[in-house]
C-alpha positions in Angstrom: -46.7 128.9 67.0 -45.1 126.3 64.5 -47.2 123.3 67.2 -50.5 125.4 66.3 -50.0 125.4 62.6 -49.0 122.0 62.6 -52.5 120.9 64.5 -54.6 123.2 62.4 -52.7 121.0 59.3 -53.3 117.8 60.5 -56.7 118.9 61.9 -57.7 119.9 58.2 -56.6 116.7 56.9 -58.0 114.3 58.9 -61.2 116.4 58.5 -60.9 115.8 54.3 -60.3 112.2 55.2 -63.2 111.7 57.1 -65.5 113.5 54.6 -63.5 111.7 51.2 -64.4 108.1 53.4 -67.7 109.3 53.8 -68.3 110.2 50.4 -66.9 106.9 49.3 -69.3 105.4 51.9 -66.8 104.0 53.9 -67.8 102.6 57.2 -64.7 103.6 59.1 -64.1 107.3 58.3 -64.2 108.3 62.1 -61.1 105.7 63.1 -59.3 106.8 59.8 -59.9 110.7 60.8 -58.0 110.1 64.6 -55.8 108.4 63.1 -55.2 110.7 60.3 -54.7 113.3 63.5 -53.0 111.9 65.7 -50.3 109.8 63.5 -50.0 111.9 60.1 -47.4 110.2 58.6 -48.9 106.6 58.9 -52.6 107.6 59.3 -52.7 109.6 55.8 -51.0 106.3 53.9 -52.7 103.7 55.7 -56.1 105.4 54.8 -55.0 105.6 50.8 -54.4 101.9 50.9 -57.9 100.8 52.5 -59.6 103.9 50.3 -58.0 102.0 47.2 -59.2 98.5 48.0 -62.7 99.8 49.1 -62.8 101.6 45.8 -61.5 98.6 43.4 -64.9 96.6 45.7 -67.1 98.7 44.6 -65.7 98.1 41.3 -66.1 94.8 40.9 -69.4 94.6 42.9 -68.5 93.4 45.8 -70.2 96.3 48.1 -67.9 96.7 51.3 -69.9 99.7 52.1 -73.1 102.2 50.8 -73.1 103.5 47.8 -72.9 107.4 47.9 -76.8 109.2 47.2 
């Protein structure tokens, strides 16, 4: 039971991390989401980190991806 509620976790978050990426028109949600599944503990982090620099890009104009609507 406890290996069930642990994949139905992790299956939750990497489906909020591929959504969140998609929003933020990232072009790499679906590697982020496996990886988000499949390795929790670094996926999760390593996502933040690329989600941050994408973000401060955008920022400053330097596209890295499709603006969202």
């Amino acid at each position: 039971m406890p290996q069930i509620i642990g994949l139905i976790i992790a299956g939750a978050i990497a489906g909020w991390v591929y959504k969140d990426s998609q929003e933020k028109g990232m072009d790499n949600g679906v590697l982020f989401a496996v990886l988000t599944f499949f390795i929790l503990i670094i996926g999760l982090p390593v996502y933040f980190i690329a989600r941050s620099k994408h973000m401060k890009a955008m920022e400053a104009g330097g596209g890295g991806g499709q603006l969202p609507g």
